[in-house]
Structure formats: structure tokens, C-alpha cells
ZADO-509490 format. One record per residue: residue in three letters; x, z, y of N, C-alpha, C in turn. Coordinates in pm, whole numbers, padded with zeros to 5 digits, always signed. Atoms other than C-alpha are relative to their C-alpha. Example, Ala and Ser with C-alpha at 12.3 -4.5 7.8 and 13.67 -1.06 7.14 Angstrom:
<sites>
ALA+00089+00000-00119+01230+00780-00450+00090+00000+00120;SER-00082-00006-00119+01367+00714-00106-00077+00073+00109;
</sites>
This chain:
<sites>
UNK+00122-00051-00062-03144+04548-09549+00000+00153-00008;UNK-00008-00143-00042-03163+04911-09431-00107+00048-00032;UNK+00130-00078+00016-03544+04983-09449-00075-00128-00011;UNK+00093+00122+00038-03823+04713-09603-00105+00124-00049;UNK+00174-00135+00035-04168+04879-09573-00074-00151-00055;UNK+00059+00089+00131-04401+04697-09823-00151-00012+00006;UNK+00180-00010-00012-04783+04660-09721-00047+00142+00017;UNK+00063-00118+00014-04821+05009-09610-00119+00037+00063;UNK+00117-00050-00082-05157+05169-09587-00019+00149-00014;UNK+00035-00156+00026-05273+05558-09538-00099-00022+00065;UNK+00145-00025-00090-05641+05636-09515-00014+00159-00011;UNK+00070-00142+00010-05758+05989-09432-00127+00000+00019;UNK+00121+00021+00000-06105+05967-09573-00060-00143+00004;UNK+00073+00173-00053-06327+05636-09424+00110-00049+00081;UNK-00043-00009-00158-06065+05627-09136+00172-00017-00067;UNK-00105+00098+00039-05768+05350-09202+00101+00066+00120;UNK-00083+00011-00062-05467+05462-09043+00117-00064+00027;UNK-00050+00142-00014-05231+05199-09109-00023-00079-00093;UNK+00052+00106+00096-05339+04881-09292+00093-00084-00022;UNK-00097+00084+00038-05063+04694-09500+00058-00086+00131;UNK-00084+00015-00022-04797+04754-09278+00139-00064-00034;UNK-00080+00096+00077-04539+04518-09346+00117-00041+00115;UNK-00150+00063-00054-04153+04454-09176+00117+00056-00052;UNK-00115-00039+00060-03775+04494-09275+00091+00046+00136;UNK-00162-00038-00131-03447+04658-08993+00076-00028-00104;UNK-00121+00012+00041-03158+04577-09056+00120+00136+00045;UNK-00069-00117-00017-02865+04816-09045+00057-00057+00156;UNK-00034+00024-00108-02745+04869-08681-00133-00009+00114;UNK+00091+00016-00070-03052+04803-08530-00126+00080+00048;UNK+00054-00085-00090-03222+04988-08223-00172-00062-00019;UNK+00165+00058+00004-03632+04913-08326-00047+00108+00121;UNK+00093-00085-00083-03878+05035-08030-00149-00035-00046;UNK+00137-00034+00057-04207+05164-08208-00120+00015+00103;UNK+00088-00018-00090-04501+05123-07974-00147-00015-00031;UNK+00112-00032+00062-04853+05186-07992-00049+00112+00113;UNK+00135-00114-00106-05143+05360-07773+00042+00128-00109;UNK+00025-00071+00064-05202+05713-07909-00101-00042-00120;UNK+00149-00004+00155-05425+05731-08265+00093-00128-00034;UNK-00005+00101+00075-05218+05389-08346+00027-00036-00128;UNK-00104+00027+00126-04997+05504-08647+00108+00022-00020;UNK-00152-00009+00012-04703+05549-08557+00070+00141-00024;UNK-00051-00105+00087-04619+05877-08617+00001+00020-00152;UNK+00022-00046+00111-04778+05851-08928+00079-00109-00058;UNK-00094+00090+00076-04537+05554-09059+00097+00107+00001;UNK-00109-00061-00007-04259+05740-08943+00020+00112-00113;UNK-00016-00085+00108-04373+06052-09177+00019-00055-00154;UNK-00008+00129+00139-04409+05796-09453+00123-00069-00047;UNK-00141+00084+00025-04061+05643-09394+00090+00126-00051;UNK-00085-00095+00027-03909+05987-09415-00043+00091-00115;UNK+00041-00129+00164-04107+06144-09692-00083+00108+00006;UNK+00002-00130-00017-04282+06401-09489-00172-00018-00107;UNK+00169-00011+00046-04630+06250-09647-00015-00109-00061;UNK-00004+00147+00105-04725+05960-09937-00086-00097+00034;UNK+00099+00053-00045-04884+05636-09834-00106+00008-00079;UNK+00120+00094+00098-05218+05520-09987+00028-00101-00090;UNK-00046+00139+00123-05066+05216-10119+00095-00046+00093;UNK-00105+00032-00036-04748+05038-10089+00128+00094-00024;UNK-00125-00073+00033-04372+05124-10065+00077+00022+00161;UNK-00122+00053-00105-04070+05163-09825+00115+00035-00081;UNK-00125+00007+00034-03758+05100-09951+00162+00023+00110;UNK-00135-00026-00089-03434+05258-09754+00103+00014-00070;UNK-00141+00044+00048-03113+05145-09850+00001+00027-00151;UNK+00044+00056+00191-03259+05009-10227-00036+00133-00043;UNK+00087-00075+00053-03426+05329-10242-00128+00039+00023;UNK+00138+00021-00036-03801+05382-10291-00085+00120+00049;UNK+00026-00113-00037-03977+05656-10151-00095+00069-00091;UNK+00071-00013+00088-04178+05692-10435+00084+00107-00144;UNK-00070-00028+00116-03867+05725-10680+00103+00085+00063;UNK-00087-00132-00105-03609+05896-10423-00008+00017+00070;UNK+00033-00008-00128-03761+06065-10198+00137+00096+00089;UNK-00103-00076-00013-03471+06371-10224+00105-00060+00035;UNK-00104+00071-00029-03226+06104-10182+00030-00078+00138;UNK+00052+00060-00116-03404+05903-09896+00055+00082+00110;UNK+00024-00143-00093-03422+06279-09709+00158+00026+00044;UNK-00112+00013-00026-03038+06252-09732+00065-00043+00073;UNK-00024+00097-00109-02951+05980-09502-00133-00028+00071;UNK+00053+00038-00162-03209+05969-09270-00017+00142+00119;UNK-00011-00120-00101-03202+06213-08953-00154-00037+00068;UNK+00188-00006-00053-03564+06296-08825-00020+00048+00147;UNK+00064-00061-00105-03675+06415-08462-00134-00017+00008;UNK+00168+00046-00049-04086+06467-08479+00029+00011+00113;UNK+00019-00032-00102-04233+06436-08196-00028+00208+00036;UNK-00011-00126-00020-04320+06847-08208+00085+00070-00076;UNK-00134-00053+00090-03970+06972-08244-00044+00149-00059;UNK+00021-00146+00067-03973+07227-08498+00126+00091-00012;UNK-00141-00040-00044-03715+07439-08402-00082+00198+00013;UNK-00025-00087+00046-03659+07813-08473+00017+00152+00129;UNK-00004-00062-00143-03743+08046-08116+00134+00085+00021;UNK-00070-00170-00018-03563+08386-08204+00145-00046-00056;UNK-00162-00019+00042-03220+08217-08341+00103-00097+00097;UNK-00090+00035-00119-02952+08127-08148+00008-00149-00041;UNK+00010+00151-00022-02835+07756-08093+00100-00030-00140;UNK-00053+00034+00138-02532+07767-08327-00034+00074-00103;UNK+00099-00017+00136-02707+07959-08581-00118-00049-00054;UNK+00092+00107+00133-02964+07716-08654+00089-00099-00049;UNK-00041+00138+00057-02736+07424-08626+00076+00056-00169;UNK-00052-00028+00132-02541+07639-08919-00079+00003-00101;UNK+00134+00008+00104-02876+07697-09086+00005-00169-00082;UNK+00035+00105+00019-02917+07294-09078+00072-00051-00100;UNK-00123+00033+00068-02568+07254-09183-00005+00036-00155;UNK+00014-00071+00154-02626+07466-09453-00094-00081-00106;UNK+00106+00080+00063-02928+07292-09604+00069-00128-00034;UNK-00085+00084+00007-02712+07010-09554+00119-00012-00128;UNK-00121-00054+00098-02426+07134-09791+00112-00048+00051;UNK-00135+00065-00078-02171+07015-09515+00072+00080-00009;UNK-00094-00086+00005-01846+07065-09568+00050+00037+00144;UNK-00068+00013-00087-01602+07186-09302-00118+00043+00122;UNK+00123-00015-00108-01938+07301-09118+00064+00088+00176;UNK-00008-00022-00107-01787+07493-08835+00052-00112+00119;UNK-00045+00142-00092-01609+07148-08713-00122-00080+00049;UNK+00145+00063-00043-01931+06956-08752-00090+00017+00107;UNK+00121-00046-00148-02102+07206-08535+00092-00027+00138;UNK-00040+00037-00094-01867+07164-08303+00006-00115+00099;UNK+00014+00147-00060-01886+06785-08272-00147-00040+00072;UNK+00133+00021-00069-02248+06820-08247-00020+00045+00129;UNK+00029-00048-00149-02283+07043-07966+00104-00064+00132;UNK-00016+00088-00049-02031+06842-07810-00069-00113+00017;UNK+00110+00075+00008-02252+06518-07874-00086-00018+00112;UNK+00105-00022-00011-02526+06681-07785-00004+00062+00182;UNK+00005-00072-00092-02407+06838-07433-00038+00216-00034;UNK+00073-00151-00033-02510+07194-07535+00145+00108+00009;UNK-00070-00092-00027-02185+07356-07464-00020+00092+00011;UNK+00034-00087-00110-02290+07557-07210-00136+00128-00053;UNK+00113-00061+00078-02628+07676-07420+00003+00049-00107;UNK+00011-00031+00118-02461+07742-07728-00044+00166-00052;UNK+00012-00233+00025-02478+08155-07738-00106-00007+00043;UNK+00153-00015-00062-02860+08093-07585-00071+00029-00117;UNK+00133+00057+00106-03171+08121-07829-00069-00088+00070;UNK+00070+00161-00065-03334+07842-07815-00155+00024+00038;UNK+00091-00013-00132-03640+08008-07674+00026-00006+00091;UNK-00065-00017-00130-03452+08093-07381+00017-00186+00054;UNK-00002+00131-00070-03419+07672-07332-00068-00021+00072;UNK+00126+00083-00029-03581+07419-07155-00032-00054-00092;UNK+00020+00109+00121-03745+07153-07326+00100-00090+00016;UNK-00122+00145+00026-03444+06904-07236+00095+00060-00078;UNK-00116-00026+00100-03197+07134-07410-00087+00049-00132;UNK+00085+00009+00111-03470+07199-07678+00033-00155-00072;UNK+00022+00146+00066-03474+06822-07737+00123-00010-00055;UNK-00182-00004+00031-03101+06826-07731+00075+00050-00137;UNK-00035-00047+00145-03098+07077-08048-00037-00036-00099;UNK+00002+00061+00123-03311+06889-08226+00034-00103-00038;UNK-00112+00146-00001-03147+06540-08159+00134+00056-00085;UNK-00118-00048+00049-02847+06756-08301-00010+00037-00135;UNK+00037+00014+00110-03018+06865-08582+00011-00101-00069;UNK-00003+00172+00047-03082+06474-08686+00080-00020+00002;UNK-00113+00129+00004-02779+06369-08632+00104+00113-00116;UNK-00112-00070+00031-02538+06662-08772+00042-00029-00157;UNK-00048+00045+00133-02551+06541-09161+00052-00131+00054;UNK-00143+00128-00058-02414+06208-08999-00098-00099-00102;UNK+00115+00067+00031-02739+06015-09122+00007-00173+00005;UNK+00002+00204-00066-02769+05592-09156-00109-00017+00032;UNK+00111+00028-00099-03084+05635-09022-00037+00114+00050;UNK+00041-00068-00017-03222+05780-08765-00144+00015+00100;UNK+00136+00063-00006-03611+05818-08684-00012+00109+00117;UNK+00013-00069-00085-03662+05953-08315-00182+00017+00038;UNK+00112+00025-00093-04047+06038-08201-00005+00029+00106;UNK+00015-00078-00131-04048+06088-07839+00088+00107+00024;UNK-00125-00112-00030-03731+06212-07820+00067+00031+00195;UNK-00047-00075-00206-03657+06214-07410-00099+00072+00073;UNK+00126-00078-00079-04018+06379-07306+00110+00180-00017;UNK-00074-00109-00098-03941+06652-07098+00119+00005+00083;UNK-00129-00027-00033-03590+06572-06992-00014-00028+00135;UNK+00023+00010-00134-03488+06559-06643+00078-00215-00019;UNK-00065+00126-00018-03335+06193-06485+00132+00026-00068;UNK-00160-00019+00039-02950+06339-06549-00019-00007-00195;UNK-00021-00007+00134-03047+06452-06917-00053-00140-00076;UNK+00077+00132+00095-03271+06103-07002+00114-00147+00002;UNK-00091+00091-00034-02932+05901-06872+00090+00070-00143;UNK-00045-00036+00096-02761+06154-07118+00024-00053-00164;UNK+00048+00052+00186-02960+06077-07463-00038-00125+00001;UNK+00015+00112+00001-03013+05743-07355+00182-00046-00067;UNK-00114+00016+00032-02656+05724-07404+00030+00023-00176;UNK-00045-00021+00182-02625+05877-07747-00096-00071-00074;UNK+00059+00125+00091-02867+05703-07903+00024-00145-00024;UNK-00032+00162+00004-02781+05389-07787+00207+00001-00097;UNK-00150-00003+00036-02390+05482-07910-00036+00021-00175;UNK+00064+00013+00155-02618+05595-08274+00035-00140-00024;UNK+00053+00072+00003-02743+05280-08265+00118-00121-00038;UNK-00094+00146+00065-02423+05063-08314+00051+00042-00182;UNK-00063-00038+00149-02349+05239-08643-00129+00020-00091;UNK+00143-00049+00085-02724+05379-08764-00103-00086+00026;UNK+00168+00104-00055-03037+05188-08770-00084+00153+00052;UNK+00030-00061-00063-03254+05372-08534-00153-00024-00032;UNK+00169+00053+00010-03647+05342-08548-00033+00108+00143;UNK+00053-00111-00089-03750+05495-08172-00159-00009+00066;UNK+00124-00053-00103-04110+05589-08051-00023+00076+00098;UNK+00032-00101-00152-04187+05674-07696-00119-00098+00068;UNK+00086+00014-00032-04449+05638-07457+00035-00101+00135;UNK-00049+00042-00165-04190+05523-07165+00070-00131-00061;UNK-00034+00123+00025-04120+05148-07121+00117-00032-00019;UNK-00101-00013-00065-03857+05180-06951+00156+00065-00108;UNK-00116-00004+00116-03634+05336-07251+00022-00088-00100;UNK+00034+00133+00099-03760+05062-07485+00099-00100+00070;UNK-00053+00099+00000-03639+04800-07256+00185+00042+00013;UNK-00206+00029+00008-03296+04974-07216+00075+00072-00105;UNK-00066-00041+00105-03222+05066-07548-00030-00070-00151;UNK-00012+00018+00075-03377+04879-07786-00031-00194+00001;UNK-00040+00138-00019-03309+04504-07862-00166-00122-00095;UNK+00093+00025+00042-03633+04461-08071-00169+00081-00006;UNK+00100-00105-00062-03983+04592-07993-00170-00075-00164;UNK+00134+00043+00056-04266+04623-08274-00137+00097+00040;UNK+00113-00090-00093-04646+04752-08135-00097-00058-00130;UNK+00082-00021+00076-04873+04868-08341-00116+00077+00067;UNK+00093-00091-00013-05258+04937-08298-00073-00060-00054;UNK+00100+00008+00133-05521+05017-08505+00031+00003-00131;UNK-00077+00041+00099-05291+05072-08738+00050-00087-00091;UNK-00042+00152+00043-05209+04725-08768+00121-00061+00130;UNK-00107+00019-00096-04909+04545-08628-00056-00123+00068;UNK+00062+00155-00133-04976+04313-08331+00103-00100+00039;UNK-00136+00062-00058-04622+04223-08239+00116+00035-00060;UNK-00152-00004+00061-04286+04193-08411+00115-00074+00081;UNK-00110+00145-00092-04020+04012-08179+00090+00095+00048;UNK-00157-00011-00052-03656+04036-07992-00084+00052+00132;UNK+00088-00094-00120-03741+04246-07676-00026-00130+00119;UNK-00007+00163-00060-03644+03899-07477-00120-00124-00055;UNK+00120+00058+00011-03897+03735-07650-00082+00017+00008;UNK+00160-00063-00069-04184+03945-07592-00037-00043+00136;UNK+00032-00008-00188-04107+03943-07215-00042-00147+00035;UNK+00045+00125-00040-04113+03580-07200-00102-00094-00138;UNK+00078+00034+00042-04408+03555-07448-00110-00130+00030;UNK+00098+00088-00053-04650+03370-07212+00034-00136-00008;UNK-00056+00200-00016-04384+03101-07139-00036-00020+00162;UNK+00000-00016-00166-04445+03211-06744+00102+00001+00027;UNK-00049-00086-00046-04204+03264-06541+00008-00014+00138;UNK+00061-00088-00193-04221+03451-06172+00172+00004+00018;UNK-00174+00025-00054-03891+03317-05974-00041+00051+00145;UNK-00008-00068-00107-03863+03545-05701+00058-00100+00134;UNK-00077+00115-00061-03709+03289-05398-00007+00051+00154;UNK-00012-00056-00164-03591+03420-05043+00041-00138+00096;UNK-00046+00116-00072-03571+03130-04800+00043+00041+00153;UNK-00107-00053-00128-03355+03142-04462-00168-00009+00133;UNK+00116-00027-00097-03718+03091-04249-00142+00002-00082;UNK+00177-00034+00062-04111+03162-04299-00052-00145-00027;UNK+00008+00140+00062-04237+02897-04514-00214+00001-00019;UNK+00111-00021-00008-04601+02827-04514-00046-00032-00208;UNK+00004-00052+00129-04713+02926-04857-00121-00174-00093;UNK+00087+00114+00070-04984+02598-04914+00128-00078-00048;UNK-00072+00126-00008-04662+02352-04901+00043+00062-00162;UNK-00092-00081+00121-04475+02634-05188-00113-00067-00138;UNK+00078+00015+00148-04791+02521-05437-00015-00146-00034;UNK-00017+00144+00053-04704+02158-05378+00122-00007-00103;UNK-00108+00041+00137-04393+02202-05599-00027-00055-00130;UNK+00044+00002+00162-04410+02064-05933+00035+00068-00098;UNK+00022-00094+00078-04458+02292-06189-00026+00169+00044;UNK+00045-00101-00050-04547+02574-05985-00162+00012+00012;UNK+00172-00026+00004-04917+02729-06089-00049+00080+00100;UNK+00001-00044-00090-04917+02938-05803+00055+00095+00087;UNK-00081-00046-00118-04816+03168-05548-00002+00116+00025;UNK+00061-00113-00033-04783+03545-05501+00091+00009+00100;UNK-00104+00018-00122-04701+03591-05143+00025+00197-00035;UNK-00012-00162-00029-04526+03922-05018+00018+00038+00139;UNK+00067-00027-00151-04526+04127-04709+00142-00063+00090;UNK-00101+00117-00067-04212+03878-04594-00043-00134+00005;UNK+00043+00176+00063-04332+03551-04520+00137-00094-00026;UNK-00138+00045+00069-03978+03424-04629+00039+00009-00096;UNK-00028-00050+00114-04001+03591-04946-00145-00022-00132;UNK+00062+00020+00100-04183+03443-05224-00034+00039-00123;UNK-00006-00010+00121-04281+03486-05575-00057-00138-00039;UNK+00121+00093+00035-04398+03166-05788+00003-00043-00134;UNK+00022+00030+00137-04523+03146-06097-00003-00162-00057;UNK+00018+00125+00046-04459+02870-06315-00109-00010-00071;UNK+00126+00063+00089-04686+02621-06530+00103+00063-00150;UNK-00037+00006+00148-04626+02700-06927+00149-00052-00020;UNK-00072+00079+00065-04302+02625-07043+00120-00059+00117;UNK-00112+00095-00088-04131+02457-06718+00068+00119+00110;UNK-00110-00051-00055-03824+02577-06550-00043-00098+00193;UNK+00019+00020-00151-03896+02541-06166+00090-00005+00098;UNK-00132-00020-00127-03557+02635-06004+00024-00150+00070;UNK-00047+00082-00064-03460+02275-05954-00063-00061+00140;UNK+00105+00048-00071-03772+02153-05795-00064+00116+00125;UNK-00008-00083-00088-03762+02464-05564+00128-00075+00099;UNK-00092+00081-00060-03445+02332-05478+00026-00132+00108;UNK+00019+00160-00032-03498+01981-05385-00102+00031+00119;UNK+00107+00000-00112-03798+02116-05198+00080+00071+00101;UNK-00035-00059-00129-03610+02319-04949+00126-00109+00077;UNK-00021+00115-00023-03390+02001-04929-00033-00069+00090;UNK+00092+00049-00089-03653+01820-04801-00033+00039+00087;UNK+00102-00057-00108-03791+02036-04574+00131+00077+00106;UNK-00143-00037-00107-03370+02129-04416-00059+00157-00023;UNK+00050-00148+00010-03464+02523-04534+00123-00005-00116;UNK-00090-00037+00097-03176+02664-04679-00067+00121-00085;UNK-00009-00067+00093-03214+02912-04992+00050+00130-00049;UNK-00081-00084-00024-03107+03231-04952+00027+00091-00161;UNK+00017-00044+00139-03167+03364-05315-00108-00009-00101;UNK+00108+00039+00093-03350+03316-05621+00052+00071-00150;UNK-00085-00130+00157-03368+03531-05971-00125-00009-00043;UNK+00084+00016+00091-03594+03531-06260-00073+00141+00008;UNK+00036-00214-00005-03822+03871-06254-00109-00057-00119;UNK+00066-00023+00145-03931+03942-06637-00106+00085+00033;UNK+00125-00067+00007-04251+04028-06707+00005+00139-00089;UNK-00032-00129+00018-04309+04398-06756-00045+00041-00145;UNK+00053-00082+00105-04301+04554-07098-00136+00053+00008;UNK+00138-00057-00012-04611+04774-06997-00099-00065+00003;UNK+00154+00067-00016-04838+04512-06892+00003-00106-00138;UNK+00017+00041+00114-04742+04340-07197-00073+00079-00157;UNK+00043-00146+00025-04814+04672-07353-00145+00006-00022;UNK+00122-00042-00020-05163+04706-07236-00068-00145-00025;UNK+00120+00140+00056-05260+04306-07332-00035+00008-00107;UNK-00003+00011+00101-05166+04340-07654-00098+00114-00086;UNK+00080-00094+00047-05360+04660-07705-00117+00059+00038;UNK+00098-00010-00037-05653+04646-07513-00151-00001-00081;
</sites>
């Protein structure tokens, strides 16, 4: 076990910010941290890394407690807050050397090298990192986190700001982290969750709502919406005689269906059979998962 958090709570004042928080990662594993704003999640994250002490409870990272080593904890894990704190007036490889330094890495000019490789910042290295954007901002501090060579590493909202090219970029390195480091990532976008991380926990109210395999969330309800293109226009009453079909979302093709199943039942066949019957060939059919987001917004409404 990589990280086992232990009933964690932090109150500031009357005002519960997480209430005996409680799950274990395993090593290797890409977690996606989700949660409205105000839910908590930043503030676990400072808690996992040491930046601040719960109220009550523990977390234990790799059989150490944050209580008893926190200096040790701070060792192996690589941090990105969400408000990178990063250094305006010094150049790119003179912080990473700064970092390095703090670090006590040996061989540090190689290191930096690998990083800014990594990291894409070739091209930016002789810049100050005022002079960035925020995507090569993000970039230095993703580099930061990673450059001690960390078994964990705790991203908040690490792709805001980037363009499409750079969010295909760090989608990449993280996910390449991610087979060697346990990862813990918080963002606001679904869409990186579902393509990077294999397990999704959502937290609000600083309480956890959902723990599951990202595949199991999506098919939580036990719906599922089978998309189905048929070779002519099908009149949509006959589509809700199928069995196990609860109903019907037409689209602006009358050839092109959507249809939700009943609880639990697999519909393809009995789609099948029906176009059978009726001499209508089948032109395609595919499962369309229900969307992270709107799962998102049930769970935290």
C-alpha cells in the first residue's frame, strides 16, 4: 500500500472541512480527485504532503505517518499546488538547480537535463519564468515535482492554462508517471479524468461520495444508451416495443437512434431480432457511456 489515509478530518473553526476521510492507492495507480470547489480537496492533498496537520486522524505513505515523518514523507512525494509557486525573476534552469539543490541530488546538472527534456522546456530554458506563459509555467512546476524522481506524485490542476498541443503533452507524462508513481490528480476537466485516470474518487462536503474503477462509475445506473443506425427511417413508437428498452431518444436522423435500456439488461440482441423482423438491416450499433460530468453534477448536487 502506497498511501492509507485514516479517518481524516480538518476543521477551521465551526466549519468541517473534511470529515473522516477514509481510502488506501496502491502503488502505480492514476487516482482522479474530484469535487465542486469548497469540497476538500486541496486541503487533503496539503495534509497528504505535510503542507498542514489534520484535526484528527493519520495518512500513512509508504509505512510512514505524517505525524512521525513528515521530513521523510516530503522526500518521496512530488507536489504541484494548484497556485504554482514558482520564482518570477530567476531563470528556468536556475530554479530547477535551486530545487535540485534542496533536493541534495547528485549528478544535478544531468537531472536537469532529463527534466527539461521531460518537461518540453528546451526551448525556454535561458527564459525567466516570468517571461512564460502559464503552459510553460505549469511545465516548470510539473518539473519541479518530478526532478527528485518522487513515488508519489500529487498534481492540483496541473493542465489549466495549457493550450490543446501542450494538454496532449502533460497528458502524456503523467500518464507515463503513472505506470511507475502513484499519482493522486485534481482537476476541474472531465475529460482528463476519463483519459488518464483508471479510478475516480469525488468528494463533497468534505465527505467522500464515491470511490470506484472509472468503468464503474460510468455504468453506475446499470443504463445503457446503445446508439443504433438502421439502413431506413424507422418509426420510433415500434423502437419502444423492444424488450428491455425504457425508451427512446430520437435524433435529427430518423435512422439514427439512441435507446436506453431497462436496469441491468443488455438490449443488443433484441435490437437485432427486431430489425429481423421488420427486413431492416443494421448499419451500426456501439455502447455510448454515460458522461463523467453529469455523473459529476448527480453526485454533488
Amino acid at each position: 500500500m502506497s498511501i492509507l489515509i485514516q479517518d481524516i478530518s480538518k476543521h477551521y473553526g465551526s466549519q468541517k472541512a473534511l470529515d473522516k476521510v477514509a481510502f488506501e492507492i496502491i502503488p502505480g495507480e492514476i487516482i482522479g480527485l474530484l469535487g465542486p470547489n469548497g469540497a476538500g480537496k486541496s486541503t487533503l492533498m496539503k495534509i497528504i504532503t505535510c503542507f498542514i496537520p489534520p484535526t484528527s486522524g493519520d495518512v500513512v505513505v509508504y509505512g510512514k505517518s505524517i505525524h512521525e515523518q513528515p521530513l521523510e514523507i516530503k522526500k518521496i512525494i512530488g507536489y504541484l499546488p494548484e497556485q504554482n509557486p514558482l520564482y518570477p525573476e530567476m531563470y528556468v534552469t536556475e530554479y530547477l538547480e535551486f530545487v535540485a539543490g534542496l533536493h541534495k541530488i547528485q549528478n544535478q546538472k544531468k537531472r536537469i537535463a532529463e527534466i527539461i527534456d521531460l518537461t518540453g522546456l528546451g526551448l525556454e530554458k535561458h527564459k525567466k519564468i516570468g517571461a512564460l506563459s502559464k503552459g510553460y509555467r505549469q511545465r516548470v512546476g510539473l518539473g519541479q515535482a518530478l526532478i527528485h524522481d518522487p513515488k508519489v506524485l500529487i498534481l492540483d490542476e496541473p493542465t489549466s492554462g495549457l493550450d490543446p498541443n501542450q494538454l496532449s503533452d502533460i497528458r502524456s507524462l503523467i500518464a507515463n508517471a503513472g505506470k511507475e508513481k502513484t499519482v493522486i490528480l485534481s482537476t476541474h476537466i472531465m475529460q482528463e479524468v476519463e483519459a488518464m485516470c483508471k479510478r475516480v474518487v469525488i468528494i463533497d462536503q468534505g465527505k467522500i461520495v464515491t470511490d470506484r474503477p472509472i468503468e464503474q462509475l460510468q455504468n453506475s445506473g446499470g443504463h445503457r444508451i446503445i446508439r443504433v443506425e438502421f439502413s431506413v427511417p424507422v418509426i420510433a413508437q415500434l423502437l419502444e416495443q423492444i424488450d428491455g428498452v425504457e425508451r427512446i431518444i430520437p435524433t435529427e436522423k430518423p435512422h439514427i437512434f439512441q435507446l436506453v435500456s431497462k436496469k441491468n439488461v443488455d438490449i443488443r440482441s433484441h435490437v437485432f431480432r427486431f430489425a429481423v423482423q421488420h427486413n431492416i438491416e443494421v448499419l451500426s450499433m456501439q455502447i455510448i457511456t454515460e458522461k463523467l460530468e453529469d455523473l459529476f453534477r448527480s453526485l454533488t448536487k
